[in-house]
C-alpha positions in Angstrom: 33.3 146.4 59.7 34.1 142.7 59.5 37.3 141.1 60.7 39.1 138.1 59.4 41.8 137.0 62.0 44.9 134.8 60.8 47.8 133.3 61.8 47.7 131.3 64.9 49.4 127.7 65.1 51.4 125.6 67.1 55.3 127.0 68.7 57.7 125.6 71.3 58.1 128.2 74.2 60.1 130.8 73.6 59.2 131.0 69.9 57.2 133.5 68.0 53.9 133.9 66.2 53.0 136.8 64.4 48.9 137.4 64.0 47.2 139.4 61.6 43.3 140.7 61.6 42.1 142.2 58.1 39.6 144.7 58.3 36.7 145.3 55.6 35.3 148.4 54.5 37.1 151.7 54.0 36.5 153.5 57.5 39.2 151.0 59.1 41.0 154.3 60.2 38.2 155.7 62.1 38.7 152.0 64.5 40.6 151.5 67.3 41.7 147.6 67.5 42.7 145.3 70.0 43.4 141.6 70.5 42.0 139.9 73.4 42.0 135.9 74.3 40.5 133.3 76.2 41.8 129.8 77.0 39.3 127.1 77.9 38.0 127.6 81.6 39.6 131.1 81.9 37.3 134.3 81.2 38.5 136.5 78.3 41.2 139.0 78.6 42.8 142.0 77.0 46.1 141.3 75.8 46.8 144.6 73.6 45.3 147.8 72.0 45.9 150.3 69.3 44.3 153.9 68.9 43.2 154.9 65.3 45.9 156.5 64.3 48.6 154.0 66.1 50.1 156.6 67.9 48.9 155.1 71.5 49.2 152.0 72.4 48.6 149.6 75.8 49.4 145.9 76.7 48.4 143.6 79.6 51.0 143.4 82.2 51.1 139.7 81.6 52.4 140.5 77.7 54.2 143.6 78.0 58.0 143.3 76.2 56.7 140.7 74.6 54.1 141.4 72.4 54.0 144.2 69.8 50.5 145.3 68.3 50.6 147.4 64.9 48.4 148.3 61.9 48.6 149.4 58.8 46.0 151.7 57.6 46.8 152.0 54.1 46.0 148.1 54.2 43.2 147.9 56.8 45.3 145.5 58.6 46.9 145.0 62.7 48.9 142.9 63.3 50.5 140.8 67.1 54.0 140.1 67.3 54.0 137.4 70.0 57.6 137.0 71.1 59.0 134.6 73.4 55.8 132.5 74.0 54.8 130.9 77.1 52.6 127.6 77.7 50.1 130.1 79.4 49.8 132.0 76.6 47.9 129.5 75.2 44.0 130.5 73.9 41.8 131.6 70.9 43.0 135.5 70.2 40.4 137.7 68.7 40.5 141.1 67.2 38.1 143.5 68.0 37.1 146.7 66.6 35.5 149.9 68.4 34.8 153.3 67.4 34.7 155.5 71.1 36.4 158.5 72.2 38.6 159.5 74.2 41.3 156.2 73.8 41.8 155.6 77.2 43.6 152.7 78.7 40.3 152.0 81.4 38.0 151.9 78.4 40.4 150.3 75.6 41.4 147.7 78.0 37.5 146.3 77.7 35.9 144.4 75.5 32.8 146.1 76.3 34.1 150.0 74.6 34.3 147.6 71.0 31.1 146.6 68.7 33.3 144.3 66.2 35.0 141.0 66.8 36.5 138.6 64.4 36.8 135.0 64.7 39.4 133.6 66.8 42.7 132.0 66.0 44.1 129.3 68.0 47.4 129.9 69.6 49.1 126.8 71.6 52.2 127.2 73.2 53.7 123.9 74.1 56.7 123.6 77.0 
């Protein structure tokens, strides 16, 4: 599967960004997604997941009420709602792709348990 991530930018705090990762190929169902980050210095981190169905979900504590992941499978699409922005949530975002079983929150909170990333998008988050 190949992922094409889009719409990262420039926002004030406390605005919003909404990113979306397009999926090729016509298993996109059979994937759990996620979007992780990493800012310059800083080692990469989970920010959000999403089972292959969408039923289950899990966040990073540092994004949580703030950040909604979705998808779409009809349109082999997920999306991040990023809410109320902070400066330190500032970094390239990827989405990743992963096929593994069961969706747990200790393996779909590493990058490790997915075999597909996408290029980043820039996110900055100015104060």
């Amino acid at each position: 599967v190949q992922l094409q991530a889009s719409g990262g930018g420039l926002v004030q705090a406390g605005g919003s960004l909404r990113l979306s990762c397009a999926a090729s190929g016509r298993t996109f169902s059979s994937y759990a997604m996620a979007w992780f980050r990493q800012a310059p210095g800083k080692e990469r981190e989970f920010v959000a997941a999403i089972s292959k169905s969408g039923d289950t979900t899990y966040y990073a504590d540092s994004v949580k009420g703030r950040f909604t992941i979705s998808r779409d499978n009809a349109k082999n699409t997920v999306d991040l709602q990023m809410n109320s922005l902070k400066p330190e949530d500032t970094a390239a975002y990827y989405c990743l792709a992963g096929q593994f079983s069961p969706f747990s929150m200790v393996r779909a909170t590493k990058s490790s348990a997915y075999g597909y990333w996408g290029q980043g998008t820039q996110v900055t988050v100015s104060s």
